[in-house]
N, C-alpha and C positions, 0 to 999 in steps of 0.2 A: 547583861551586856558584856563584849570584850572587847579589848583595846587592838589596833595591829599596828606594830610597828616595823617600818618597811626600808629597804634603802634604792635609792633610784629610782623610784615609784612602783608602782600596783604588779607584780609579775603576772605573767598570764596565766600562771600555774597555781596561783592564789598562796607562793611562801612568802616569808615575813614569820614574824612573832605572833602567835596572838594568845594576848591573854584576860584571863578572869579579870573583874575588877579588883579582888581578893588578891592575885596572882601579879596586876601591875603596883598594888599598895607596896607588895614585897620586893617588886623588881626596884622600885624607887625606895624605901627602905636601903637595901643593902647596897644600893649606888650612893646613895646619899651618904652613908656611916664610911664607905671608901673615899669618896671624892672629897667630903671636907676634912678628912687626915691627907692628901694630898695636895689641892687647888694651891697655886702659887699664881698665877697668872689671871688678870682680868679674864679673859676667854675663858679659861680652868674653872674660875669661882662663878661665873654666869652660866657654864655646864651643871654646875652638883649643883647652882640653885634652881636649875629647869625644874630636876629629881626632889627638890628638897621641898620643894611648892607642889610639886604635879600631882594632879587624881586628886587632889584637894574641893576643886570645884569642877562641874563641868565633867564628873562620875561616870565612866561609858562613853568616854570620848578624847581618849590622852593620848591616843598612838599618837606616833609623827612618821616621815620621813625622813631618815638620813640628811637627804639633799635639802630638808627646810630649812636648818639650823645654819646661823650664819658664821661659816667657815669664811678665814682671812687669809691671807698668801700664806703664813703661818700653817696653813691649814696641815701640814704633815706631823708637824710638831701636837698640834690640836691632834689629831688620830691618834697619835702615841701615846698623849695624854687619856683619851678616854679609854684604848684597850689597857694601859697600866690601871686605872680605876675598874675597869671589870676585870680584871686579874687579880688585884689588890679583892675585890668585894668575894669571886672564887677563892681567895685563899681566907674565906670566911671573916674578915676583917670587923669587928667591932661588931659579930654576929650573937658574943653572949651579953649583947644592950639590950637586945629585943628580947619582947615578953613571950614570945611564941618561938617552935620550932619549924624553920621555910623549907618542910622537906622538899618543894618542888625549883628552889631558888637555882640552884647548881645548873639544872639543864633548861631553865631560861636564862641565867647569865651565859652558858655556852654556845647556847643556838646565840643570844645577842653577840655576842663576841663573834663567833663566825661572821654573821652579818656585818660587824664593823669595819672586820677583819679585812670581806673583801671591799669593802665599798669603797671608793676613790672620792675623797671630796674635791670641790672644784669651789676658788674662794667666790665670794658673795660679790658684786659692785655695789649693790648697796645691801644694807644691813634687810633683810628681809619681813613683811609685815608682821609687826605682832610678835616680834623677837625683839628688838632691840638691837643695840651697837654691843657688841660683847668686846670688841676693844676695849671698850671703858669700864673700868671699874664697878664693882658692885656698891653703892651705898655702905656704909661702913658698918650700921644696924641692920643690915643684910648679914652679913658675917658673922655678927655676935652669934658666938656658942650658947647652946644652951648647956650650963649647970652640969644637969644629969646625963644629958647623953653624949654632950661634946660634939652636935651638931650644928652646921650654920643652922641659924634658926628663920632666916625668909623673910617674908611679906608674912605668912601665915603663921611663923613661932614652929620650934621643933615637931614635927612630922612626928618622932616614936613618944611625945605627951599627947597628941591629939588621937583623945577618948573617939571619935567619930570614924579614923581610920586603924585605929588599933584593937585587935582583937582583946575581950578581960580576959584577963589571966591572972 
């Protein structure tokens, strides 16, 4: 199965991301090891926890659209936010956490980053289904790090302990 993720919707020409499930474990990986050395802002910390939860359940079905995510008037600030978290993840950031080497990570953060690059968010009226209000705060045991790898650890506990999405090494 592979994931795609798009901005604006479906192009006719069929671009966007799209990737392994193997290949979205690591895109959420090294988003997630960037954005919680970053996240300062409710909106901020409810971005790295999309990444820090995602491809968890529901395996072969994680892409999103740009335009799903609820973006607030804020919303330019929120952009700047997520292209510094894929520049931060490109500058390999908390890359020797992980048990493996993502030879393919590089030119899927740079195609994503293109994609964010040009996308123009437009804010939400209302928080959009199945997102939530990312105004508001994340839960506070949402944000607990874990230990070992220094990442928020979720709804589902740090991402680079769970044996189901990390490869042994």
């Amino acid at each position: 199965m592979s994931n795609r993720f798009t901005a604006g919707g479906s192009p006719p020409d069929g671009t966007g991301l799209r990737l392994s499930n193997g290949g979205t474990d690591v895109l959420f990986d090294v988003l997630t090891l960037a954005g919680s050395a970053l996240a300062e802002t409710a909106w901020e910390q409810n971005l790295v926890l999309h990444f820090a939860d995602g491809h968890r359940i529901s395996r072969g079905i994680s892409g999103f659209d740009l335009d799903e995510l609820p973006w607030t008037r804020n919303c330019q600030a929120e952009k700047a936010f997520f292209l510094q978290m894929i520049d931060t993840a490109l500058g390999r950031h908390g890359w020797d956490r992980l048990r493996y080497d993502p030879p393919f990570a590089t030119a899927s953060l740079a195609a994503y980053r293109a994609m964010v690059a040009q996308f123009t968010p437009v804010p939400a009226t209302t928080p959009p289904p199945g997102w939530g209000d990312w105004r508001v705060a994340p839960r506070p045991e949402l944000l607990a790090r874990c230990p070992a790898h220094d990442l928020f650890q979720g709804e589902l506990g740090c991402r680079l302990c769970d044996p189901d999405i990390q490869p042994i090494g």
